[in-house]
C-alpha positions as CSV (number, residue, x, y, z in Angstrom):
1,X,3.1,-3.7,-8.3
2,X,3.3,-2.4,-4.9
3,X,2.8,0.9,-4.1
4,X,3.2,3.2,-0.4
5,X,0.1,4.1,1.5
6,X,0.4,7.7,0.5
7,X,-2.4,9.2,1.1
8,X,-2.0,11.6,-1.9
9,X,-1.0,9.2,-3.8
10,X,-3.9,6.7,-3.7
11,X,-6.5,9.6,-3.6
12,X,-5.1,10.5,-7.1
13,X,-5.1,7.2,-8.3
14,X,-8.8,6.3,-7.3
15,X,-10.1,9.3,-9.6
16,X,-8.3,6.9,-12.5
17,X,-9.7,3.6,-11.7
18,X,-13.2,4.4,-14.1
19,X,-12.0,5.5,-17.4
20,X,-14.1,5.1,-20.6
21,X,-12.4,3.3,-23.2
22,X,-11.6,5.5,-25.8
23,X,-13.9,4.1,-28.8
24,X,-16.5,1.9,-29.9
25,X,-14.4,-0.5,-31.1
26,X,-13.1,-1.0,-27.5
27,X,-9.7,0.6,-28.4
28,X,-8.2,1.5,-24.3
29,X,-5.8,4.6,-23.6
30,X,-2.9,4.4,-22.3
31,X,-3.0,4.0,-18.3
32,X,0.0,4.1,-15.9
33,X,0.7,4.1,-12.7
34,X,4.3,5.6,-11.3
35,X,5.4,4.3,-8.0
36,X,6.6,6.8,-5.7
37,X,8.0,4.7,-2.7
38,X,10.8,3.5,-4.6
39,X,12.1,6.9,-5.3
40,X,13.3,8.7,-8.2
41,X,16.3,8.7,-10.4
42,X,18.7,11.5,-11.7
43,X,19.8,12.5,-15.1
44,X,22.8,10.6,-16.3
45,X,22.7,8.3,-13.4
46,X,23.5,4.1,-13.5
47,X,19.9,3.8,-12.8
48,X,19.2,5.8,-16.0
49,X,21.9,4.2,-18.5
50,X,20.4,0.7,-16.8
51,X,16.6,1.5,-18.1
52,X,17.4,2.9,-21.1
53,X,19.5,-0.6,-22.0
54,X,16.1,-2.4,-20.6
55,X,14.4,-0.7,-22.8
56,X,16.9,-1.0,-25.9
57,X,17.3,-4.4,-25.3
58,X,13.2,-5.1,-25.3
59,X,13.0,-3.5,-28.4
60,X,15.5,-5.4,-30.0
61,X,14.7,-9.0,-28.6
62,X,14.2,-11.3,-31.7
63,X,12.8,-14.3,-29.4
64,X,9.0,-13.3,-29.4
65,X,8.2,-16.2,-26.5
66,X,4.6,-15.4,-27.1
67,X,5.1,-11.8,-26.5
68,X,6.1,-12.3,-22.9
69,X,9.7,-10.9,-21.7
70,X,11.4,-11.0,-18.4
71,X,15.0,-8.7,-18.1
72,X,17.0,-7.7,-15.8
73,X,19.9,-5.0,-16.2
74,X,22.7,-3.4,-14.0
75,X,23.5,-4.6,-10.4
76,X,22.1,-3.5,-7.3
77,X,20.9,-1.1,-5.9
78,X,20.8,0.3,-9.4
79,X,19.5,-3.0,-10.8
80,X,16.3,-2.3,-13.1
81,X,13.9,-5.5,-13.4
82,X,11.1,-5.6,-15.8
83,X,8.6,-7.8,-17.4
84,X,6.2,-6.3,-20.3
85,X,3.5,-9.2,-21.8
86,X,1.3,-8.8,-24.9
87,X,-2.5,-9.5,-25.5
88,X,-2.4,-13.6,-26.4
89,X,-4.4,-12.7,-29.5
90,X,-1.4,-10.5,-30.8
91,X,1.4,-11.4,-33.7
92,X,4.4,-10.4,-33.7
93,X,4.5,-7.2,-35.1
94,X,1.6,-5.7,-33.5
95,X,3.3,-6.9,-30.4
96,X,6.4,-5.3,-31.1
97,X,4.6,-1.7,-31.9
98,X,2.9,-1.8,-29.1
99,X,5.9,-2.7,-26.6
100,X,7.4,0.4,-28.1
101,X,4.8,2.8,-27.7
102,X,4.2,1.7,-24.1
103,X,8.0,2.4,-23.7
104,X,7.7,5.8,-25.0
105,X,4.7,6.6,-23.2
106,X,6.3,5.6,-19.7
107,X,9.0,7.6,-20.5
108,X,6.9,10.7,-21.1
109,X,4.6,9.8,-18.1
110,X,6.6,8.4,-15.4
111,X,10.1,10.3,-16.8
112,X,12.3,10.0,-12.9
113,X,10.3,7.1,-11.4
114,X,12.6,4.1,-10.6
115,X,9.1,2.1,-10.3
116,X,6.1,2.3,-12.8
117,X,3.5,0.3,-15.0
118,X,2.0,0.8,-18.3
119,X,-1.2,-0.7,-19.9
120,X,-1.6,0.0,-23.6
121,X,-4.7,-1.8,-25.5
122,X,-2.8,-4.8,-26.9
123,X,0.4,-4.6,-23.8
124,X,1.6,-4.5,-20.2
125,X,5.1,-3.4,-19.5
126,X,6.2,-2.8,-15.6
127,X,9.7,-2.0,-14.0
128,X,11.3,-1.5,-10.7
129,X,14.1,-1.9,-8.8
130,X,12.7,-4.6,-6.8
131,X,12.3,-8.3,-7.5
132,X,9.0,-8.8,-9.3
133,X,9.3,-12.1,-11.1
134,X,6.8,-14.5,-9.9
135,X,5.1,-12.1,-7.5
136,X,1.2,-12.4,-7.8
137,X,0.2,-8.8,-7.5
138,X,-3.4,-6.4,-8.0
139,X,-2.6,-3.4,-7.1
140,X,-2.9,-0.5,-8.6
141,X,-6.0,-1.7,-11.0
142,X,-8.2,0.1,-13.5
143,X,-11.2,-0.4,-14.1
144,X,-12.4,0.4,-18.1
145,X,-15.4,0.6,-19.8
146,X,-17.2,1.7,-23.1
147,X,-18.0,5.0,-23.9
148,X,-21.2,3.4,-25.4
149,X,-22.0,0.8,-22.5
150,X,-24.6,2.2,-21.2
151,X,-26.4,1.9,-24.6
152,X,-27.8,-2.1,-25.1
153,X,-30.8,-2.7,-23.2
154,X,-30.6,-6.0,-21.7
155,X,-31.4,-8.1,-18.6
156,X,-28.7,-7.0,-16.2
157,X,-28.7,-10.1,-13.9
158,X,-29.0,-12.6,-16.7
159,X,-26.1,-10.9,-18.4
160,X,-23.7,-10.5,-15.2
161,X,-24.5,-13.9,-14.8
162,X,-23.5,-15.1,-17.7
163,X,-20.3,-12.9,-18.3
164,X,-19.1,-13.9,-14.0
165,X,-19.8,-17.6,-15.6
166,X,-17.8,-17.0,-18.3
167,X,-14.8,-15.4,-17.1
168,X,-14.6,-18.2,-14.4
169,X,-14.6,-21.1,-16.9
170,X,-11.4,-18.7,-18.8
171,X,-10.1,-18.2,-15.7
172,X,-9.2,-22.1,-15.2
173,X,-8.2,-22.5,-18.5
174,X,-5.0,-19.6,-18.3
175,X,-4.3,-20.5,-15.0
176,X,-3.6,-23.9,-16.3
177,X,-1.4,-22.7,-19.0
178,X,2.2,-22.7,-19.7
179,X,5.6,-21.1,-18.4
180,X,5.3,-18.9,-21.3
181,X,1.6,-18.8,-22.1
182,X,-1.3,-17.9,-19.8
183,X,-4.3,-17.1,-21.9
184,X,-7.9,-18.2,-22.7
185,X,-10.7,-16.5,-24.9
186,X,-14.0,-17.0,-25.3
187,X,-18.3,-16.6,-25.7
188,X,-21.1,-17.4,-24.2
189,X,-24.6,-16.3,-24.9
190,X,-27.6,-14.6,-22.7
191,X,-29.4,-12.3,-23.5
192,X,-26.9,-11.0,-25.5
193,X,-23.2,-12.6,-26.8
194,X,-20.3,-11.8,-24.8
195,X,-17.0,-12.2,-26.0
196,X,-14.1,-12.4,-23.4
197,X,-10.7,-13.1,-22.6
198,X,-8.3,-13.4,-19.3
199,X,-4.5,-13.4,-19.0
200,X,-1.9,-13.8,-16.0
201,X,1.9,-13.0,-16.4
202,X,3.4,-16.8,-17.1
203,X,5.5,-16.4,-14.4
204,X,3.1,-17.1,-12.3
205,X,1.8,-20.4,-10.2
206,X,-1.1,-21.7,-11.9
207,X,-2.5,-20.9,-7.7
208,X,-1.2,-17.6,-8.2
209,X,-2.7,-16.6,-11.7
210,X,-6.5,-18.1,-10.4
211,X,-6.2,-15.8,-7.6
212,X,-5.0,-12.6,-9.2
213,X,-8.0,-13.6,-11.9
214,X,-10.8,-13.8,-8.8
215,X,-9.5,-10.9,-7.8
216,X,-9.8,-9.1,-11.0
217,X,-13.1,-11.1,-11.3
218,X,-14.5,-9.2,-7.9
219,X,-13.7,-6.2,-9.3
220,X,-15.3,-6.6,-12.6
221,X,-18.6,-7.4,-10.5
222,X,-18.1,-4.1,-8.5
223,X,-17.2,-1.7,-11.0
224,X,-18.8,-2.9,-14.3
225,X,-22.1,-4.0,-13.2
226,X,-24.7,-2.9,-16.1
227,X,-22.0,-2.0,-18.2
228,X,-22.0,-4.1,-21.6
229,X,-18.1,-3.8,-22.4
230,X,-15.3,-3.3,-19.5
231,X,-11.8,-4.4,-18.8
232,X,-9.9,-5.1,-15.2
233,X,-6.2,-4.1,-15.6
234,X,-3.9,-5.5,-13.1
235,X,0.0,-6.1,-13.4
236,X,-0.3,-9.9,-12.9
237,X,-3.4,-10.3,-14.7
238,X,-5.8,-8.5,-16.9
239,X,-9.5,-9.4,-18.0
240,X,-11.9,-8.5,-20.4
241,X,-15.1,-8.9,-22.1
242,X,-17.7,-7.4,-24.7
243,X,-21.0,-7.2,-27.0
244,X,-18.8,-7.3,-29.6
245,X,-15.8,-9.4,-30.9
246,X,-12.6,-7.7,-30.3
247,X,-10.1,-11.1,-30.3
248,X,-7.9,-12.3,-33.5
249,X,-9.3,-15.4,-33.9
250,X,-6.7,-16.1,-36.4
251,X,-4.2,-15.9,-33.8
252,X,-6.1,-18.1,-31.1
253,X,-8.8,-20.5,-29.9
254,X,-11.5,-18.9,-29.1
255,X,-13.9,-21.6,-26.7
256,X,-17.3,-21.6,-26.9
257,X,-18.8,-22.0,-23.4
258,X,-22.6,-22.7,-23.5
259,X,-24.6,-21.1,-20.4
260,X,-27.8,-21.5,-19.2
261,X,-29.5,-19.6,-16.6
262,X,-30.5,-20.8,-13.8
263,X,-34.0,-22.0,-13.1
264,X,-36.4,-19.9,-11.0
265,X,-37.1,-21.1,-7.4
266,X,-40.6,-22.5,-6.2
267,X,-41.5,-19.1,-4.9
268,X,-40.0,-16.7,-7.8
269,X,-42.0,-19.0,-10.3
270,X,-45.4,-19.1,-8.5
C-alpha cells in the first residue's frame, strides 16, 4: 500500500513495526495501518455506501477461491477497490471469521480513511480508492515476534542460516504458484526445527511475488535476528516461521527441506 511521506505519519508507524505476538502459541494482534494521503470520507457519503457494500458483499461471497478475493464497488472518484487473502493453511470457515473480524476491526480503527490495511493472524484485507490489483507493494510492514523468543538457547548463526535457507527455498515455491494460490510451507532442522511458511497476493507476477518475498526476507534478517519465532507482514506478501508448528497440515503440504550447514573454512577449522 502506498503511503505519503508524512513525517508524522511514518514516525508513528515506526514505533509499530516490533510488536510481540500476543501468545505462545504464536497467535498475532490485530495490526493496521490507515493511509492518510488519500483522504477521508464523510458520513453518509457514496464513498461510504460503496465500502459498506465491499464489505457486505465479502462477507457474503460463497466462491471461497482459496480464500483470496478481489472487488471493486462504485465508480470513480468514489470507486472503493479491495483485495483481502487468507492464511493458505485456512478452511473455509476459519477463513470466513477471520475476514469478518478484520472488517470490523478496520472499521473501528481506520473509521473515515478512504485507504487502509488490516493484518489479523489467519488474514489480510486492504482497500483504497486507487487501483491495487497486481501492484507488488512492501510498505507499510510489521515486523512480529514471540513474547517468549528470547527464551531457547541456540546457535544464532546456525539457526539464521538455516531459517534465511529455508524461507528462500518457500519463497520459489509460492512464487511459482497459481492465479489463485501463492503459498508454500515448510521445515528444516538446525540446531533446532523451524517451521515456516510464505505467501504473495495471487495477483501477482511470479517476478513480482519473489521480490516482495526478498524483501520481506531482508527484513526478517534485520529485525528478527536471535529471535526463535517472528513474522514479516506486508500487503503483497507475508512470511513466517517458528520453534513450533503453527500450520494445518491437514489443509496443506507441508515440504521438508533438509539443510546442512556449511563447512568451516581452512582457517576457522585450524
Amino acid at each position: 500500500m502506498r503511503f505519503s511521506s508524512s513525517t508524522l505519519f511514518l514516525l508513528l508507524l515506526s514505533f509499530a513495526f516490533h510488536i510481540n505476538l500476543s501468545s505462545a502459541e504464536g497467535a498475532v494482534d490485530f495490526r493496521k495501518g490507515c493511509d492518510i494521503s488519500n483522504g477521508n470520507f464523510t458520513a453518509n457519503s457514496t464513498y461510504e455506501a460503496n465500502l459498506n457494500r465491499l464489505f457486505s458483499q465479502l462477507s457474503s461471497d460463497q466462491d471461497f477461491k482459496y480464500g483470496f478475493y478481489n472487488m471493486s464497488v462504485g465508480q470513480s472518484p468514489d470507486q472503493v477497490n479491495a483485495i483481502a487473502l487468507c492464511r493458505g493453511d485456512q478452511k473455509e470457515n476459519a477463513c470466513r471469521s477471520c475476514l469478518n473480524d478484520t472488517i470490523s476491526a478496520l472499521q473501528k480503527g481506520c473509521p473515515r480513511n478512504k485507504e487502509a490495511i488490516g493484518w489479523s493472524e489467519l488474514c489480510t484485507l486492504r482497500y483504497s480508492t486507487r487501483k491495487i490489483f497486481g501492484v507488488m507493494e512492501t510498505d507499510p510492514f510489521h515486523a512480529l515476534w514471540r513474547v517468549d523468543s528470547q527464551a531457547a538457547p541456540r546457535d544464532d548463526n546456525d539457526f539464521d542460516r538455516a531459517m534465511t535457507f529455508l524461507l528462500k527455498n518457500l519463497s520459489g515455491g509460492a512464487a511459482n504458484g497459481n492465479p489463485l494460490f501463492k503459498f508454500a510451507a515448510g521445515e528444516t532442522i538446525s540446531s533446532q526445527r523451524i517451521c515456516a511458511m510464505v505467501q504473495c497476493t495471487p495477483d501477482l507476477s511470479q517476478e513480482n511475488c519473489s521480490a516482495c518475498l526478498a524483501r520481506g526476507s531482508d527484513r526478517m534478517r534485520s529485525h528478527c535476528y536471535g529471535i526463535t519465532g517472528c513474522r514479516i507482514v506486508q500487503p503483497s506478501c507475508i512470511l513466517r516461521y517458528e520453534i513450533n508448528f503453527f500450520l494445518d497440515d491437514s489443509a496443506v503440504n507441508i515440504t521438508d527441506v533438509p539443510f546442512s550447514p556449511p563447512s568451516p573454512s581452512p582457517t576457522e577449522g585450524s
